[in-house]
N, C-alpha and C positions, 0 to 999 in steps of 0.2 A: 646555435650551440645549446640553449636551453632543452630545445625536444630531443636532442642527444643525450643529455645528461639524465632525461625524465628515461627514455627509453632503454637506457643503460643501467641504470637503477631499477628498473621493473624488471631486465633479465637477471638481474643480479639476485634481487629477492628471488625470483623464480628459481635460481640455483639454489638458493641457501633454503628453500623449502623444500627440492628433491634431496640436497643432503640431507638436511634432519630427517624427512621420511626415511631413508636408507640407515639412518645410524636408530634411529625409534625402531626399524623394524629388526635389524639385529641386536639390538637391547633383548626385545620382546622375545627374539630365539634364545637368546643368553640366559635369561628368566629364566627357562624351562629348565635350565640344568642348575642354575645357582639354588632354586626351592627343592630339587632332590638333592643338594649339597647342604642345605638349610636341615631341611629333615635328615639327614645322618648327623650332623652335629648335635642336634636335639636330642633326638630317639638314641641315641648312643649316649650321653652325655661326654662329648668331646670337649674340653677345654683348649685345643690348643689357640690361644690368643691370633700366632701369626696365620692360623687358617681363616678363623673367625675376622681378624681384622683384614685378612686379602678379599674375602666376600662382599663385608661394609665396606671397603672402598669402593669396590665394583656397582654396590647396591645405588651409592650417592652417585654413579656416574647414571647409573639407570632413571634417580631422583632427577634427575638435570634435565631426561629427557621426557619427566612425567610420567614413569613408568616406574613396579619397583616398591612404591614406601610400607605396603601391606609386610613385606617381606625384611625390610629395613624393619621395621619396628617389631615385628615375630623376634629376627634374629639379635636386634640392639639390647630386647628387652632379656634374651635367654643373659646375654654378654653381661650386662648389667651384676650380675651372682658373681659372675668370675673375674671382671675389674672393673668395678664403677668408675673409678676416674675415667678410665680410656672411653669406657661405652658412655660417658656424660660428654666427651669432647667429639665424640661421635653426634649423639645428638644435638649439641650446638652446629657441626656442621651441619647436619638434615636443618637444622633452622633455620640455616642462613640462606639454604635451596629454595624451602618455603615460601620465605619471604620475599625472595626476589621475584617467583614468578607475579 
């Protein structure tokens, strides 16, 4: 029973590392389009919070998969001027991503 459970456990990782490649590599397509949504928020000085906060959540799922914080921190840091509380309870989340890897 033991070399079952070893060899069930190796395909098992083996699955959970073709997912995460699969969701890392659609992160990494998503990217391409949240940094020209990053750049009009900027370059335009858009304020609206609920846009800017659907991004950073998006961003912190990117965070999860290593992907992402260059872009998290461009965009947290603009958010910052337009509501520090929230873009500070933002940044406590990115910490807590940090720290766990």
């Amino acid at each position: 029973m033991g070399s079952y459970l070893i060899k069930m456990t190796r395909n098992s990782f083996k699955e959970i590392r073709k997912l995460f490649a699969k969701a890392r590599c659609a992160g990494l397509e998503s990217l391409v389009y949240i940094r020209e949504d990053i750049d009009d928020i900027i370059n335009n000085n858009i304020t609206s919070e609920k846009k800017i906060e659907g991004l950073l959540d998006r961003l912190l799922d990117c965070c999860c998969l290593g992907i992402g914080e260059d872009e998290f921190k461009r965009l947290n840091n603009y958010y910052t001027a337009i509501n520090k509380e929230n873009a500070d309870f933002y940044q406590r989340s990115y910490q807590e991503i940090v720290e766990e890897e």
